[in-house]
N, CA, C and O atoms as a Tripos MOL2 file, in Angstrom:
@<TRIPOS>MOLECULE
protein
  304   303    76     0     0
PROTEIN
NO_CHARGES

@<TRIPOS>ATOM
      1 N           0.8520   -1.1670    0.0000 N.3       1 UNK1
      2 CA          0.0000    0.0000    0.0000 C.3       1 UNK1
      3 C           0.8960    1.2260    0.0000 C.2       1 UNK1
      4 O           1.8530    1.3350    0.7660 O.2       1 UNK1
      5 N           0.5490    2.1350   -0.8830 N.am      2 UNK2
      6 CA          1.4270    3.6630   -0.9480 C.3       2 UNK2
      7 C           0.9600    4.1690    0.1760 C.2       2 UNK2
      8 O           0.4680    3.4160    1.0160 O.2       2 UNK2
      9 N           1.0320    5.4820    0.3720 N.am      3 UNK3
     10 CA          1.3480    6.5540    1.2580 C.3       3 UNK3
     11 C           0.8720    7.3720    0.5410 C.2       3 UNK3
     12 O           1.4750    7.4190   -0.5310 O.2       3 UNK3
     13 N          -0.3650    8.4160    0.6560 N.am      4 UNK4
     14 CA          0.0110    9.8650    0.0140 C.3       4 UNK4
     15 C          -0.8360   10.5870    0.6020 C.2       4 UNK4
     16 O          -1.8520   10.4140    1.2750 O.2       4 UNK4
     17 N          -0.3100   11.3220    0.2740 N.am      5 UNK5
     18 CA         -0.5550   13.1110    0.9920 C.3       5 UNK5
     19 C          -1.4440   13.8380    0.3990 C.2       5 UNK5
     20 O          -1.1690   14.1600   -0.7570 O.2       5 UNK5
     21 N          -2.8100   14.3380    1.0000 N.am      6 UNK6
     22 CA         -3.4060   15.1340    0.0770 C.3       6 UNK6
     23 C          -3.6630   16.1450    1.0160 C.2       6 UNK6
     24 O          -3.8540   16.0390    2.2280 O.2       6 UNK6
     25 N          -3.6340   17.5910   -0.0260 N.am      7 UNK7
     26 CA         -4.0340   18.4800    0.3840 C.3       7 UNK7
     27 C          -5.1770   19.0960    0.2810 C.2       7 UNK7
     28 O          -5.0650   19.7240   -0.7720 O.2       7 UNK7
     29 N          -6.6440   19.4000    0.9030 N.am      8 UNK8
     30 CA         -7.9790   19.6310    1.2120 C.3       8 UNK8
     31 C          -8.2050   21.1210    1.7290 C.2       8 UNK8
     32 O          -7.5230   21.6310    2.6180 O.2       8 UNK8
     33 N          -9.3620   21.8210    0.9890 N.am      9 UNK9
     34 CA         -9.4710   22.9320    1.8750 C.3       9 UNK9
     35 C          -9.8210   22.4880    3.2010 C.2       9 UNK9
     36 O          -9.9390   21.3020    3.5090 O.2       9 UNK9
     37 N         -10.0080   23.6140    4.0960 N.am     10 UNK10
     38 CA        -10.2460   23.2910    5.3590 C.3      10 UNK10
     39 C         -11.6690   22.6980    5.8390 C.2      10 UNK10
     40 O         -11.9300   21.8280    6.6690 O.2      10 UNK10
     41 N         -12.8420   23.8280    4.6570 N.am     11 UNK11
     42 CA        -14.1300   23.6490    4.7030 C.3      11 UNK11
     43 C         -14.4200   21.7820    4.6300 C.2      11 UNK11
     44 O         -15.1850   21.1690    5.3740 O.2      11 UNK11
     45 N         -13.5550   21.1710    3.5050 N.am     12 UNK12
     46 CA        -13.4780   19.8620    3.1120 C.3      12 UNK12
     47 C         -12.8790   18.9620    4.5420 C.2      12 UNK12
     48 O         -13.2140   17.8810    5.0270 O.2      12 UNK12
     49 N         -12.1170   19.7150    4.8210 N.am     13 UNK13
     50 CA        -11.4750   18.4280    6.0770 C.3      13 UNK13
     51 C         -12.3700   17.9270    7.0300 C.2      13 UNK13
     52 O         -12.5300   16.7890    7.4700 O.2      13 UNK13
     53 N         -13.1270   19.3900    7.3540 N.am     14 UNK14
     54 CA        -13.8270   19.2340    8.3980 C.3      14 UNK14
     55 C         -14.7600   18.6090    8.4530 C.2      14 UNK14
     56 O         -15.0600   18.1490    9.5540 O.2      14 UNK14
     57 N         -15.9980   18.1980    6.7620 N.am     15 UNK15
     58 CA        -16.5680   17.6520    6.8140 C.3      15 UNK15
     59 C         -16.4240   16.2780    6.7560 C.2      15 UNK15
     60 O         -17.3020   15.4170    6.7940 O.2      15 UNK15
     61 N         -15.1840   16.1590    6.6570 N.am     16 UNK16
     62 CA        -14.6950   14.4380    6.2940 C.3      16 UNK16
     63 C         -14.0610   14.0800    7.5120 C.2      16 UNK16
     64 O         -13.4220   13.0280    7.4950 O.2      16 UNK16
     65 N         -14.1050   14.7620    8.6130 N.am     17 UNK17
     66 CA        -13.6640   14.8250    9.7650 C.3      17 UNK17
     67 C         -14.8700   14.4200   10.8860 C.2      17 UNK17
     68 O         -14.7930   13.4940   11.6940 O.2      17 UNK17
     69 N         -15.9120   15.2820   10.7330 N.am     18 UNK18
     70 CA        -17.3700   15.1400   10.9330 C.3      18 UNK18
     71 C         -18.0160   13.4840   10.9600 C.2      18 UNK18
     72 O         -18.4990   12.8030   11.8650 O.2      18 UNK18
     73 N         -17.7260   13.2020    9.3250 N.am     19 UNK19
     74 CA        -18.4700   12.1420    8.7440 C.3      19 UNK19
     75 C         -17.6410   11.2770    9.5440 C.2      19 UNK19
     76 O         -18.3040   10.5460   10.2790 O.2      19 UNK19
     77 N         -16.6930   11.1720    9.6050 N.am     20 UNK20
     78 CA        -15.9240    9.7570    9.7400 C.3      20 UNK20
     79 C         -16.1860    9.3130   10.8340 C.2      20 UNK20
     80 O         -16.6600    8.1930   11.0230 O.2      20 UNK20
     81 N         -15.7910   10.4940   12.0830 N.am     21 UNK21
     82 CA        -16.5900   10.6420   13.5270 C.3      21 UNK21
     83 C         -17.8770    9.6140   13.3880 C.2      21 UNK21
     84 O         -17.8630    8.3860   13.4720 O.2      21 UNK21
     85 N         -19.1050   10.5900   13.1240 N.am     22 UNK22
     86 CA        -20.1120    9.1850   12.8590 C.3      22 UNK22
     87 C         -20.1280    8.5200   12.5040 C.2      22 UNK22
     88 O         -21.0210    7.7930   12.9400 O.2      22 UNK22
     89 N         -19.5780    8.1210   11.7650 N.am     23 UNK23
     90 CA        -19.4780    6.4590   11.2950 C.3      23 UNK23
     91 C         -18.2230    5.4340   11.6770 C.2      23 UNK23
     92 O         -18.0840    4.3770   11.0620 O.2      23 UNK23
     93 N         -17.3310    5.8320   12.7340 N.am     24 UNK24
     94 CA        -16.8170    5.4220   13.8770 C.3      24 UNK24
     95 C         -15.5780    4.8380   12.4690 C.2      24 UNK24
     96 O         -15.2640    3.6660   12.2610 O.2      24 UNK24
     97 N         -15.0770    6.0760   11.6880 N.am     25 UNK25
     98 CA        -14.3080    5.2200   10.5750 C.3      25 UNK25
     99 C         -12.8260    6.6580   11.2050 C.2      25 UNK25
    100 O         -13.0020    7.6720   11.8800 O.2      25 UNK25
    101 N         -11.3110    6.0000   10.5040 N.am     26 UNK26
    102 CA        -10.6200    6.7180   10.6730 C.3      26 UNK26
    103 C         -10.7870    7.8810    9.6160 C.2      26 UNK26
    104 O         -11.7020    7.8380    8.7940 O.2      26 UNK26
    105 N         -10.0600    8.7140    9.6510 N.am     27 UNK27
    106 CA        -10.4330    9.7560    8.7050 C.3      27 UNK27
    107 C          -9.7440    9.3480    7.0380 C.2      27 UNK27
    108 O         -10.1670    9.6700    5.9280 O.2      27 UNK27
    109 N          -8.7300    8.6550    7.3670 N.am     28 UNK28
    110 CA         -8.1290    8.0350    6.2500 C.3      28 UNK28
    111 C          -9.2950    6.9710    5.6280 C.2      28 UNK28
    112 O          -9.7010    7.1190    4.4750 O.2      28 UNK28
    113 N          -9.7900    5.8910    6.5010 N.am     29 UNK29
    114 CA        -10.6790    5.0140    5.9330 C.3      29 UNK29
    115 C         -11.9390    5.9320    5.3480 C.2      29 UNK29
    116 O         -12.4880    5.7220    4.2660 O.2      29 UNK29
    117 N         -12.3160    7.0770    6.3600 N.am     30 UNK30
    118 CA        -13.6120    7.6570    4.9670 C.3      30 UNK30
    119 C         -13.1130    8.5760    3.9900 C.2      30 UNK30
    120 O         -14.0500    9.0220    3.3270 O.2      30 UNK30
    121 N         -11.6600    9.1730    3.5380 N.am     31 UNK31
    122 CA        -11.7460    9.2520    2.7060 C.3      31 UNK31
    123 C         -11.5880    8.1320    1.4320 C.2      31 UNK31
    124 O         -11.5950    8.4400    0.2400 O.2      31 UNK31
    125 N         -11.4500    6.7980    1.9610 N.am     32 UNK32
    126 CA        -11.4080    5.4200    1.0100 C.3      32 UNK32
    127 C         -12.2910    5.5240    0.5910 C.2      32 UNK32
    128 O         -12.3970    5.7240   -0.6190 O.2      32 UNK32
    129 N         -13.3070    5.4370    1.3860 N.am     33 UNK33
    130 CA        -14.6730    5.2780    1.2440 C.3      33 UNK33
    131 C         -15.5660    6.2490    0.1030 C.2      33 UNK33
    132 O         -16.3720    5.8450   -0.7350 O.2      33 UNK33
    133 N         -15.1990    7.4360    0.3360 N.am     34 UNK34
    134 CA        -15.3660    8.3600   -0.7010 C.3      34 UNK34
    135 C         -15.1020    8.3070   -1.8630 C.2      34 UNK34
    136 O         -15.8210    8.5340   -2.8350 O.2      34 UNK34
    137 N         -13.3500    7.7980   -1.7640 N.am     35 UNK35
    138 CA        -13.0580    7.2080   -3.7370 C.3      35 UNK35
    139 C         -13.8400    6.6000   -3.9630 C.2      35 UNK35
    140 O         -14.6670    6.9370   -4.8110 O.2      35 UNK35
    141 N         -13.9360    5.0810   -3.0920 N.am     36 UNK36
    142 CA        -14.4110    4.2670   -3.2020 C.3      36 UNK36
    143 C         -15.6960    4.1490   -4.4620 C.2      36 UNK36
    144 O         -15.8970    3.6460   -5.5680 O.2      36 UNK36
    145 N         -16.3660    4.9980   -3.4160 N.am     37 UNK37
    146 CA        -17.9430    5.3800   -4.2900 C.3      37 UNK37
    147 C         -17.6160    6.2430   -5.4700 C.2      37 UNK37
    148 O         -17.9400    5.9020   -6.6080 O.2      37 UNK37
    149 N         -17.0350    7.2580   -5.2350 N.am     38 UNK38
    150 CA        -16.4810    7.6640   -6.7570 C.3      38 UNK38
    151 C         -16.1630    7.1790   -7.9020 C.2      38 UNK38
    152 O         -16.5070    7.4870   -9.0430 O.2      38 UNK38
    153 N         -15.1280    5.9940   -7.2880 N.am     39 UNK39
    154 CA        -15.4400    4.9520   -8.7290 C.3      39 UNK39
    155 C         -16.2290    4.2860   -9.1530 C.2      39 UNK39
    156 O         -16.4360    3.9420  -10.3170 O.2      39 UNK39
    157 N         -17.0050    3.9260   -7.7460 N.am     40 UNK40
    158 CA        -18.4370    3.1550   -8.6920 C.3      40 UNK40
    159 C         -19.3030    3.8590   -9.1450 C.2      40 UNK40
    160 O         -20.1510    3.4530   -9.9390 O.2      40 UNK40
    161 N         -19.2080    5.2850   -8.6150 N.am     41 UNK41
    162 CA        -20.3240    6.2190   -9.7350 C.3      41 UNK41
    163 C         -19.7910    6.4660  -10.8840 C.2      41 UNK41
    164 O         -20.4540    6.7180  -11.8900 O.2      41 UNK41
    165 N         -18.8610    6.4300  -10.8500 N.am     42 UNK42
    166 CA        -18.3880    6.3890  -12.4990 C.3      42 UNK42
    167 C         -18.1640    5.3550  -13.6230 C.2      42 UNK42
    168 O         -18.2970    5.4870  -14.8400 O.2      42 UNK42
    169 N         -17.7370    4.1450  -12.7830 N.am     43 UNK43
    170 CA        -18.0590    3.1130  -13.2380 C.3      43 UNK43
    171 C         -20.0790    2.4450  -13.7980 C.2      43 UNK43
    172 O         -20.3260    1.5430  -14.5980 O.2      43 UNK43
    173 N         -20.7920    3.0400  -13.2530 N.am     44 UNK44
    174 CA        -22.0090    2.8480  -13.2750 C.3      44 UNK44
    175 C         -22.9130    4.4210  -13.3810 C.2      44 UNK44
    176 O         -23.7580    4.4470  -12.4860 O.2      44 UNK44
    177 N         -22.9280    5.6090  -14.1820 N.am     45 UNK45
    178 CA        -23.4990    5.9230  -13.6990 C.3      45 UNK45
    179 C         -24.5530    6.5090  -14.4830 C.2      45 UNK45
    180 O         -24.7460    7.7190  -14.5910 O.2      45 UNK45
    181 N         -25.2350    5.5820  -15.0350 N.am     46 UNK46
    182 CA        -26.6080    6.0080  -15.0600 C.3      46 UNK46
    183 C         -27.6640    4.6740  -14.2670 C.2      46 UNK46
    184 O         -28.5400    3.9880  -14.7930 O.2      46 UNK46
    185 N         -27.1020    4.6740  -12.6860 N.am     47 UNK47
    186 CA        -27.7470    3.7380  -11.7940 C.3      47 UNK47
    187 C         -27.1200    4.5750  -10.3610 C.2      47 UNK47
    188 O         -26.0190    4.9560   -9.9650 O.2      47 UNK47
    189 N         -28.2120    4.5880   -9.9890 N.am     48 UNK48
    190 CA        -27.8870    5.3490   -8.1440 C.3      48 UNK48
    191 C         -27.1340    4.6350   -7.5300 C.2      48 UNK48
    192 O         -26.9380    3.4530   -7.8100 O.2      48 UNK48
    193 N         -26.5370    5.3310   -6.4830 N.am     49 UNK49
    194 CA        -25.0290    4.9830   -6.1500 C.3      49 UNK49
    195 C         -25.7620    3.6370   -4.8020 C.2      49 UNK49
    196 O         -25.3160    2.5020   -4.6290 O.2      49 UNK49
    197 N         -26.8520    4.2340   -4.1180 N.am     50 UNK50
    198 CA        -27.2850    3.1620   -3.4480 C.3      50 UNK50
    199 C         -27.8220    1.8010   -3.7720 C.2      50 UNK50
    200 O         -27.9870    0.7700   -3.1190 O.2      50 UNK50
    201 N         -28.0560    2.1950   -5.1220 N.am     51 UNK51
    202 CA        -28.5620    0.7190   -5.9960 C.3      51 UNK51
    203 C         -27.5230   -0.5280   -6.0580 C.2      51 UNK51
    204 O         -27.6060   -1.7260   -5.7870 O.2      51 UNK51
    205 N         -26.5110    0.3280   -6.5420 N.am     52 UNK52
    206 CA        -24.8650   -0.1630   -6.8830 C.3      52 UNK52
    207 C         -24.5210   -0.8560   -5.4080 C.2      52 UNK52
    208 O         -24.4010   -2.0790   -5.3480 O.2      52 UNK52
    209 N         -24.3490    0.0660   -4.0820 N.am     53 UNK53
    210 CA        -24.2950   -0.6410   -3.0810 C.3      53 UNK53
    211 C         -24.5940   -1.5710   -2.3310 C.2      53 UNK53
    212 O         -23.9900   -2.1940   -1.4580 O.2      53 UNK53
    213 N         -26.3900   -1.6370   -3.1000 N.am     54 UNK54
    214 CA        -26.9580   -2.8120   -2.5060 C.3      54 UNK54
    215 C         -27.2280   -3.7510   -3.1080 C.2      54 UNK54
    216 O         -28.0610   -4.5350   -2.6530 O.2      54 UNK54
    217 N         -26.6490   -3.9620   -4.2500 N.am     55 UNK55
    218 CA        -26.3390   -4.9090   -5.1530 C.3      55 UNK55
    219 C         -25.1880   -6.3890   -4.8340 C.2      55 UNK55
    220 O         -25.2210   -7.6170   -4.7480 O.2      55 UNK55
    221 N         -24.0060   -4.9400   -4.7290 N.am     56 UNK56
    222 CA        -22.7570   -5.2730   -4.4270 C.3      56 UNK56
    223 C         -23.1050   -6.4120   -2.6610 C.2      56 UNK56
    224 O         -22.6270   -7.5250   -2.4390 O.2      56 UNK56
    225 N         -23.8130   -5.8040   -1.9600 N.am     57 UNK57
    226 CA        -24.2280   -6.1730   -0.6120 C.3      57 UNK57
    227 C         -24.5210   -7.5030   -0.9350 C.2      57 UNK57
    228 O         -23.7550   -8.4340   -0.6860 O.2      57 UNK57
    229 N         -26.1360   -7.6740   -1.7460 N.am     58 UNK58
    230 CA        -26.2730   -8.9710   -2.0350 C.3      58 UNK58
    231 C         -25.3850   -9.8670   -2.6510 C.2      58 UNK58
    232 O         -25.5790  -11.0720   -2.4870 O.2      58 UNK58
    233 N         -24.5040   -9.5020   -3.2890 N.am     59 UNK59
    234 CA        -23.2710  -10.4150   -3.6230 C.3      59 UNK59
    235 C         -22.7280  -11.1900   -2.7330 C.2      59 UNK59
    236 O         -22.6420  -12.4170   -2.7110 O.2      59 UNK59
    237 N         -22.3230  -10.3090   -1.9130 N.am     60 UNK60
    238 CA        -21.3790  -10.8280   -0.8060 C.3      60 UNK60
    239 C         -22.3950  -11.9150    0.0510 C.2      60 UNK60
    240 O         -21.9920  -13.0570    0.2710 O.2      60 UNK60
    241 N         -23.8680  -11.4200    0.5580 N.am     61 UNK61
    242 CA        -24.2200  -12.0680    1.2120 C.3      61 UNK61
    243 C         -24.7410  -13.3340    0.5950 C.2      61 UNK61
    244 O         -24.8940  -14.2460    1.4080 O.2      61 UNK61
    245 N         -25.0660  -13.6170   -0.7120 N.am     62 UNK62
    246 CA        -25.1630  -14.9530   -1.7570 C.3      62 UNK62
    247 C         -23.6090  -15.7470   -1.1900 C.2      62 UNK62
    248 O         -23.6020  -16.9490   -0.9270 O.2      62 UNK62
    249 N         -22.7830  -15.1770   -1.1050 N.am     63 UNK63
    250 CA        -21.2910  -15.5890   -1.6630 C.3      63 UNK63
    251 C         -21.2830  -16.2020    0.3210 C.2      63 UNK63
    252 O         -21.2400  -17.4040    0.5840 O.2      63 UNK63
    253 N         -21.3180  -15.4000    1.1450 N.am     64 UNK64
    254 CA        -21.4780  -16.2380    2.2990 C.3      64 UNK64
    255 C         -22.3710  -16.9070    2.8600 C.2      64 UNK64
    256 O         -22.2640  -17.3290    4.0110 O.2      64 UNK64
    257 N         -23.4040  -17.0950    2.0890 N.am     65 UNK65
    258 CA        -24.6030  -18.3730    2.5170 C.3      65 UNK65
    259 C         -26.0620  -18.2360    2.7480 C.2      65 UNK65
    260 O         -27.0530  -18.9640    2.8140 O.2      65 UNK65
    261 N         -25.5810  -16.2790    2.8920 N.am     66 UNK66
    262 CA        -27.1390  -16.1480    3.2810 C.3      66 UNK66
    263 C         -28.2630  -15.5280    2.6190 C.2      66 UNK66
    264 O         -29.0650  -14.7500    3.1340 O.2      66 UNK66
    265 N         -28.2440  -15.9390    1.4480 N.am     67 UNK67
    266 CA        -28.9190  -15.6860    0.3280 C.3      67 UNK67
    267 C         -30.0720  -16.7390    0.1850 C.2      67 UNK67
    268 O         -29.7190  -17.8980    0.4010 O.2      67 UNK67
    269 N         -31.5750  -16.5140   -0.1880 N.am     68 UNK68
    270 CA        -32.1290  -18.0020   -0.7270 C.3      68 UNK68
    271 C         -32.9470  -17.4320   -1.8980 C.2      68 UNK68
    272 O         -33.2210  -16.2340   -1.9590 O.2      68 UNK68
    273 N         -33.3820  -18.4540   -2.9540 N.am     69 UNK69
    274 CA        -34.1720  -17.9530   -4.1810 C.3      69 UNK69
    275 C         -35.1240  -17.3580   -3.7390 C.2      69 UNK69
    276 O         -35.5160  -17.3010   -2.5730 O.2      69 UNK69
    277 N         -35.6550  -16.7520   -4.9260 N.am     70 UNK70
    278 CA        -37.1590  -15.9390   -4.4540 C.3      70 UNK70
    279 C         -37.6250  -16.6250   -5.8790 C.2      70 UNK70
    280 O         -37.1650  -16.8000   -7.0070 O.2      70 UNK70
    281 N         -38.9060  -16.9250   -5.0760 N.am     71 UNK71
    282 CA        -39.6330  -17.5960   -6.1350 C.3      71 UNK71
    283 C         -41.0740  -16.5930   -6.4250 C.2      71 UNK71
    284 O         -41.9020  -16.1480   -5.6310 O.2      71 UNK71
    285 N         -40.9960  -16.5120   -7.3910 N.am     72 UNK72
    286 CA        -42.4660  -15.7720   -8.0430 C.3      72 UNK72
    287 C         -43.8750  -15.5780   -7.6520 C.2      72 UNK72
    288 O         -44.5710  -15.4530   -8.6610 O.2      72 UNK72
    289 N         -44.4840  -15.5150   -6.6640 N.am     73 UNK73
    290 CA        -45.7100  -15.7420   -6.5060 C.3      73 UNK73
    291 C         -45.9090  -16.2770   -5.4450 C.2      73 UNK73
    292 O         -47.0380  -16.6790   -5.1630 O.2      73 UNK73
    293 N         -45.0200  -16.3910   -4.7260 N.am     74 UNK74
    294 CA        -44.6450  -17.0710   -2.9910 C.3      74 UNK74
    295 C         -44.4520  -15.8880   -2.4760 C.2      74 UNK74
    296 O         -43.7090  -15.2090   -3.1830 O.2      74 UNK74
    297 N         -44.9290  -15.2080   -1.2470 N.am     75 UNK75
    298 CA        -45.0870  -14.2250   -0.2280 C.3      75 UNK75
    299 C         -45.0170  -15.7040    1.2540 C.2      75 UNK75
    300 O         -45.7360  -16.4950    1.8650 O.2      75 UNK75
    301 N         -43.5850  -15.2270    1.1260 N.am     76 UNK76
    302 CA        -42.7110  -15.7190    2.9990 C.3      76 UNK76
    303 C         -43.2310  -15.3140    3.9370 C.2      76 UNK76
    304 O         -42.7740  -15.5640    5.0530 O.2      76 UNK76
@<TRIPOS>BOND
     1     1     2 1
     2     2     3 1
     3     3     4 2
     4     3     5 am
     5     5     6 1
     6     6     7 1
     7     7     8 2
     8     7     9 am
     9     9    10 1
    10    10    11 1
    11    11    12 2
    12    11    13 am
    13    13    14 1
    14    14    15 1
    15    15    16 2
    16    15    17 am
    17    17    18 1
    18    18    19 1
    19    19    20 2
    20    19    21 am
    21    21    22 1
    22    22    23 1
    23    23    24 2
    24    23    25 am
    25    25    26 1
    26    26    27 1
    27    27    28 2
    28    27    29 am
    29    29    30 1
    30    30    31 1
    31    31    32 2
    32    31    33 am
    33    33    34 1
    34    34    35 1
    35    35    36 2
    36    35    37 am
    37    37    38 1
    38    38    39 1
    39    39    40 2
    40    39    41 am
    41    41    42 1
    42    42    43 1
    43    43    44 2
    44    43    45 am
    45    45    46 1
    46    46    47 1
    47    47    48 2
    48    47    49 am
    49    49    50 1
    50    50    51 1
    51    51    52 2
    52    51    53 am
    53    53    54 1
    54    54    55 1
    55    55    56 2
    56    55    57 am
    57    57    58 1
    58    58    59 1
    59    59    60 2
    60    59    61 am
    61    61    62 1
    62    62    63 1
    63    63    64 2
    64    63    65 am
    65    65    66 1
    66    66    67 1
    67    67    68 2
    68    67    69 am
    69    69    70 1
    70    70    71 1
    71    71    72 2
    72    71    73 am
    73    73    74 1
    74    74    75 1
    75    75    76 2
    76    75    77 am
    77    77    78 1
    78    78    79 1
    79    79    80 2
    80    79    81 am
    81    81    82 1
    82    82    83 1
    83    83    84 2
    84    83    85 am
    85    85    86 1
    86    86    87 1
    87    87    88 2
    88    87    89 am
    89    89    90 1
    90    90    91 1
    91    91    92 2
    92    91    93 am
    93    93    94 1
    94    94    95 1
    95    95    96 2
    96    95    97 am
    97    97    98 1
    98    98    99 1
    99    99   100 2
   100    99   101 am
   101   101   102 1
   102   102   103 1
   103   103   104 2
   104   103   105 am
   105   105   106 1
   106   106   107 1
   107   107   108 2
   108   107   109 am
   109   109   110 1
   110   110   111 1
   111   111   112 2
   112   111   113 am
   113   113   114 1
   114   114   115 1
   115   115   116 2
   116   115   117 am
   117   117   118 1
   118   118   119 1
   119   119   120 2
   120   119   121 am
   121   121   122 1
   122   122   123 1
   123   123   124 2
   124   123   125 am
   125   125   126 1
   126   126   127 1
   127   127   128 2
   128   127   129 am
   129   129   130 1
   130   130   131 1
   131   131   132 2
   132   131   133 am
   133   133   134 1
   134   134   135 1
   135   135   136 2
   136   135   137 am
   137   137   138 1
   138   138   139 1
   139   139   140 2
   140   139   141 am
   141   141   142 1
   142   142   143 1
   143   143   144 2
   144   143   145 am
   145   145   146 1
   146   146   147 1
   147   147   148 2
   148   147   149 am
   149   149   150 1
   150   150   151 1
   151   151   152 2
   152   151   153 am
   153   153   154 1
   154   154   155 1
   155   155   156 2
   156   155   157 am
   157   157   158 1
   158   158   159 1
   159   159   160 2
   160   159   161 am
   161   161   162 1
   162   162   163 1
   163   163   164 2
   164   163   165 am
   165   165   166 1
   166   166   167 1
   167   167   168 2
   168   167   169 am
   169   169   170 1
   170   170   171 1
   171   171   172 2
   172   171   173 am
   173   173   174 1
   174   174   175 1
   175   175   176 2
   176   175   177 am
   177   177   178 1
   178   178   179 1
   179   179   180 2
   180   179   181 am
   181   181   182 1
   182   182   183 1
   183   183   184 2
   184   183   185 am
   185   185   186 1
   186   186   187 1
   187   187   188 2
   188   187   189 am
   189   189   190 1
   190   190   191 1
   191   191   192 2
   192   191   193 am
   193   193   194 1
   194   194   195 1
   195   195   196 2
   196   195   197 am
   197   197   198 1
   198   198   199 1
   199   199   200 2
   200   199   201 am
   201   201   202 1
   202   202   203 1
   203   203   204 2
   204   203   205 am
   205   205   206 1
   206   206   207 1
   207   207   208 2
   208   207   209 am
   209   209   210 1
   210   210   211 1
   211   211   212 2
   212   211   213 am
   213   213   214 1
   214   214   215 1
   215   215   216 2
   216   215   217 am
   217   217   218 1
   218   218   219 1
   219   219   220 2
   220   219   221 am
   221   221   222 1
   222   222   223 1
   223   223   224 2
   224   223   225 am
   225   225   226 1
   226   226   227 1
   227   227   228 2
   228   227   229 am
   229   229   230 1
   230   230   231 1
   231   231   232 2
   232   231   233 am
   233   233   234 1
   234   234   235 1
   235   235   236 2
   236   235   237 am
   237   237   238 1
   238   238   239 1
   239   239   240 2
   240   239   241 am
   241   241   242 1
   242   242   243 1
   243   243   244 2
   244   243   245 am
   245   245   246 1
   246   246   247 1
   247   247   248 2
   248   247   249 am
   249   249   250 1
   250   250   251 1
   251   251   252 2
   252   251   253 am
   253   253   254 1
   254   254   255 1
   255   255   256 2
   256   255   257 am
   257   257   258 1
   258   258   259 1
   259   259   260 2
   260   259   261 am
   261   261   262 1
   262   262   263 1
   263   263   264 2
   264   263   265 am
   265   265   266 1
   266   266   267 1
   267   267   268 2
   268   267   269 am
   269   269   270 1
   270   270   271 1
   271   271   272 2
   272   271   273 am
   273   273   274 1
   274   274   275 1
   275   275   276 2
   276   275   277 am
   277   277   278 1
   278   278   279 1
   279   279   280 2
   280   279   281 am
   281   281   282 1
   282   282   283 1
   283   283   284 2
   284   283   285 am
   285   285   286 1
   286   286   287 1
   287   287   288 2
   288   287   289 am
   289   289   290 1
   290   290   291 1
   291   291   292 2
   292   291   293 am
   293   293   294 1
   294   294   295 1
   295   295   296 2
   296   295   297 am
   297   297   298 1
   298   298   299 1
   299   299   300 2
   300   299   301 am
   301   301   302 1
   302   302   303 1
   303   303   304 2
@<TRIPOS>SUBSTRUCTURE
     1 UNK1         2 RESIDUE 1 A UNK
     2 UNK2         6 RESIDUE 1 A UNK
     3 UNK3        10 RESIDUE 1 A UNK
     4 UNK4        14 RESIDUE 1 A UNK
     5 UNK5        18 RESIDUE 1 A UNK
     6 UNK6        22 RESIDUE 1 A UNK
     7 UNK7        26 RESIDUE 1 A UNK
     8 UNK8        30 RESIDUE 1 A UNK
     9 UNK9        34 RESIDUE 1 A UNK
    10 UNK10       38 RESIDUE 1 A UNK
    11 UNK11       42 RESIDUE 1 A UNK
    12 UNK12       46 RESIDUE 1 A UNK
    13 UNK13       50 RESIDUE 1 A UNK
    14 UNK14       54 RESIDUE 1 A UNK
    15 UNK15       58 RESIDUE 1 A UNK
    16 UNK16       62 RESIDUE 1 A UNK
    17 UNK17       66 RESIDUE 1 A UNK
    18 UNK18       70 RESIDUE 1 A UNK
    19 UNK19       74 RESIDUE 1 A UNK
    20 UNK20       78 RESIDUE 1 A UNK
    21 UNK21       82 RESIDUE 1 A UNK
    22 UNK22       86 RESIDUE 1 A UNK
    23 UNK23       90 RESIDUE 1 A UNK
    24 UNK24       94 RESIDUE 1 A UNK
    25 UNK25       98 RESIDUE 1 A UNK
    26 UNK26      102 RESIDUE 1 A UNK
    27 UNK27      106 RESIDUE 1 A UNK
    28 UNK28      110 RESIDUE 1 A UNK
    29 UNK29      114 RESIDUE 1 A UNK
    30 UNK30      118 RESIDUE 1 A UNK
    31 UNK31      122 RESIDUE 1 A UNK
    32 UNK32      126 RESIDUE 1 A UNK
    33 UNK33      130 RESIDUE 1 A UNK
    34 UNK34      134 RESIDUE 1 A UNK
    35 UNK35      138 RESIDUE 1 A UNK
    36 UNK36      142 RESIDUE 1 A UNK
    37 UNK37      146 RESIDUE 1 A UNK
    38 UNK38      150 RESIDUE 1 A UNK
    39 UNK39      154 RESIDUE 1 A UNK
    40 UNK40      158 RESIDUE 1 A UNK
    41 UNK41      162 RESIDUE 1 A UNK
    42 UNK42      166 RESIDUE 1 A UNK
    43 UNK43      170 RESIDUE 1 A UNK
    44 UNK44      174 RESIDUE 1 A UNK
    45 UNK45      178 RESIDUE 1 A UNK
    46 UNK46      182 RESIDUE 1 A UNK
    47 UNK47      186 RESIDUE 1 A UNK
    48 UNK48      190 RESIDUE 1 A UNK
    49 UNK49      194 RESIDUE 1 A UNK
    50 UNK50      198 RESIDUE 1 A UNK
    51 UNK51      202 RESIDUE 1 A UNK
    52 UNK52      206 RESIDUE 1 A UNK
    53 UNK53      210 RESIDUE 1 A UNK
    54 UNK54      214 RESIDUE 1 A UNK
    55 UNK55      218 RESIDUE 1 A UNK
    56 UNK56      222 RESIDUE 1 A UNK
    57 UNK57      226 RESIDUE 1 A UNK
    58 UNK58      230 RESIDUE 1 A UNK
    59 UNK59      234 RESIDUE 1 A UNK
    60 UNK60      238 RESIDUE 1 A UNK
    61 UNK61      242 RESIDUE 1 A UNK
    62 UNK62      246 RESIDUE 1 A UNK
    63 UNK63      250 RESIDUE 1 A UNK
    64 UNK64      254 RESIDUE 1 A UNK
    65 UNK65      258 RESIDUE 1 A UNK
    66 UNK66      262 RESIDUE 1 A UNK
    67 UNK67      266 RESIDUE 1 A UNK
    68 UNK68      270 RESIDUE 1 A UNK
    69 UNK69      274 RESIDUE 1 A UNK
    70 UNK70      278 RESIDUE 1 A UNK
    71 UNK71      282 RESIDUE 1 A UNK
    72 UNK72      286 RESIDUE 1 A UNK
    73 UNK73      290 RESIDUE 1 A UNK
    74 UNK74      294 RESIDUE 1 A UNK
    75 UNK75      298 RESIDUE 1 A UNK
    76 UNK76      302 RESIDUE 1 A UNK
């Protein structure tokens, strides 16, 4: 993993300073988080960024077990 240095106005730090706070992330991990989504909005974007997320979600949770079919016309 590199190292790098970015420089942010202040108005910017603070809110990424803010956010990270609530969401109990380091300030380094939410700005990951921020590319993060940046690339998938760009990678995808004529589809909402929460669509993309909860897509990606069901992946993972198919991929660890806890996924089951949905069948057509069956109300669980």
């Amino acid at each position: 993993m590199k190292v790098l240095t970015l420089r942010l106005p202040d108005e910017i730090e603070k809110k990424i300073r803010i956010k990270a706070e609530i969401e109990h992330r380091t300030i380094s991990e939410q700005i990951k988080k921020y590319i993060s989504d940046g690339l998938i909005s760009e990678e995808h974007p004529d589809l909402p960024l929460s669509f993309v997320k909860d897509t990606l979600e069901a992946k993972k949770e198919i991929e660890a077990g806890l996924g089951k079919e949905y069948k057509f016309g069956v109300i669980d």
